[in-house]
C-alpha positions in Angstrom: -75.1 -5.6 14.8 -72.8 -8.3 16.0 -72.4 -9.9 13.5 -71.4 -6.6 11.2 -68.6 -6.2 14.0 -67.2 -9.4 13.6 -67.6 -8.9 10.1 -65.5 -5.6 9.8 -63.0 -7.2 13.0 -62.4 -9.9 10.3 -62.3 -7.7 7.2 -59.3 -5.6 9.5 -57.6 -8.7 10.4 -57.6 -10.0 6.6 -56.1 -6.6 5.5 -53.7 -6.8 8.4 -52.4 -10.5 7.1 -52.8 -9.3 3.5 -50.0 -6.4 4.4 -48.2 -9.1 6.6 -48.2 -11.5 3.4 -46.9 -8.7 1.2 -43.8 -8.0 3.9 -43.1 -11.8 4.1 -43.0 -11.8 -0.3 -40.9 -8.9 0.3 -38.7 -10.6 2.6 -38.8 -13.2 0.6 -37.6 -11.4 -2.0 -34.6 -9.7 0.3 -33.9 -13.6 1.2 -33.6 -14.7 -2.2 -30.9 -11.8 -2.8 -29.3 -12.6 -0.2 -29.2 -16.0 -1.4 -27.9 -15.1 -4.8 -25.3 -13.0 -3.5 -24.2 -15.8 -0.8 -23.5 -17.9 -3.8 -21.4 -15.7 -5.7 -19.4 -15.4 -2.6 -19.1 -19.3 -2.2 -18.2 -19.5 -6.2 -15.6 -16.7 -5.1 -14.4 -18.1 -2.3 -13.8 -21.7 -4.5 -12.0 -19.8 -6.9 -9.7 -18.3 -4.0 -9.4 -22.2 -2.6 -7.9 -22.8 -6.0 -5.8 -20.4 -6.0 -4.4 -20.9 -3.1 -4.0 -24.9 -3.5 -1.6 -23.5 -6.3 0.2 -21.0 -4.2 0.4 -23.6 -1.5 2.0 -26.2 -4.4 4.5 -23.4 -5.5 5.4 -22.6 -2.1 6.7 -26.6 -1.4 8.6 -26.5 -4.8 10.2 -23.3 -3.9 10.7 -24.7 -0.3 12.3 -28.2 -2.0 14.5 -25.8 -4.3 15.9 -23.7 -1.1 16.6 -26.8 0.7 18.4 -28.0 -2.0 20.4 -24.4 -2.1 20.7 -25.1 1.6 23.0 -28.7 0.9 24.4 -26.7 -1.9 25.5 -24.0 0.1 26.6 -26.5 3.5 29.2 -28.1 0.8 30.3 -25.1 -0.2 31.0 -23.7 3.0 32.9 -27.1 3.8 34.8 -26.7 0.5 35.9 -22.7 2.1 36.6 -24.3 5.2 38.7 -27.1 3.8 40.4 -24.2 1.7 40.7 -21.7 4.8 42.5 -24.9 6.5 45.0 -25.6 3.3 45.7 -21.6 3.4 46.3 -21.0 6.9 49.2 -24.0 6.6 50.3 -22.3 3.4 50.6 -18.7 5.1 52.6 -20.9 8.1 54.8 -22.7 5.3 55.0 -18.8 3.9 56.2 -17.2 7.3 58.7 -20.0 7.9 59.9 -19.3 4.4 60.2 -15.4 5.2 62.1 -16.5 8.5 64.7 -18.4 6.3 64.8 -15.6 3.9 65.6 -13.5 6.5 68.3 -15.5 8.3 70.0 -16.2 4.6 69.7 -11.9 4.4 71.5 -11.4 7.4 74.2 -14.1 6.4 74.4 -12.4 3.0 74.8 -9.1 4.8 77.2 -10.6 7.4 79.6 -11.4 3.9 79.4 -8.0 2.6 79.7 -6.3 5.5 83.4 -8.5 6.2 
């Protein structure tokens, strides 16, 4: 009578761990999806590494090429500045000349007023 307990206690606990081996398979199984998909997403996430190693390389070209605009563009405003200099004596030279013009008018209007 015992014995047939133990018996059927065991038989119990062998169907319990027979249902606990079939959820640990299915994790298993979840696991091993879970693993697949993890992969894809590193292979993914290499690709995107590339692609931004490229981006990053285009980036310092472009960044070389706008400092170079940059020197470019700092002569240039030196050249204007230079120029603004030469023009702002010429308009001086030009007001001076308008001054004399002036004067030689009035002496020209003094003779043919007389």
């Amino acid at each position: 009578m015992i014995l047939q307990e133990v018996d059927n206690v065991l038989w119990e606990l062998i169907a319990i761990l027979r249902e606990v081996d079939d959820v640990l398979w299915e994790l298993i199984a979840i696991l091993r999806e879970v693993d697949d998909v993890l992969w894809e997403l590193i292979a993914i996430l290499r690709e995107v590494d590339d692609v931004l190693w490229e981006l990053i390389a285009i980036l310092r070209e472009v960044d070389d090429v706008l400092w170079e605009l940059i020197a470019i563009l700092w002569e240039v405003d030196d050249v204007l500045w230079e120029l603004f200099v030469i023009l702002w004596e010429v308009d001086a030279v030009l007001w001076e000349l308008i001054a004399i013009l002036w004067e030689v008018d009035d002496v020209l209007w003094e003779l043919l007023t007389q």
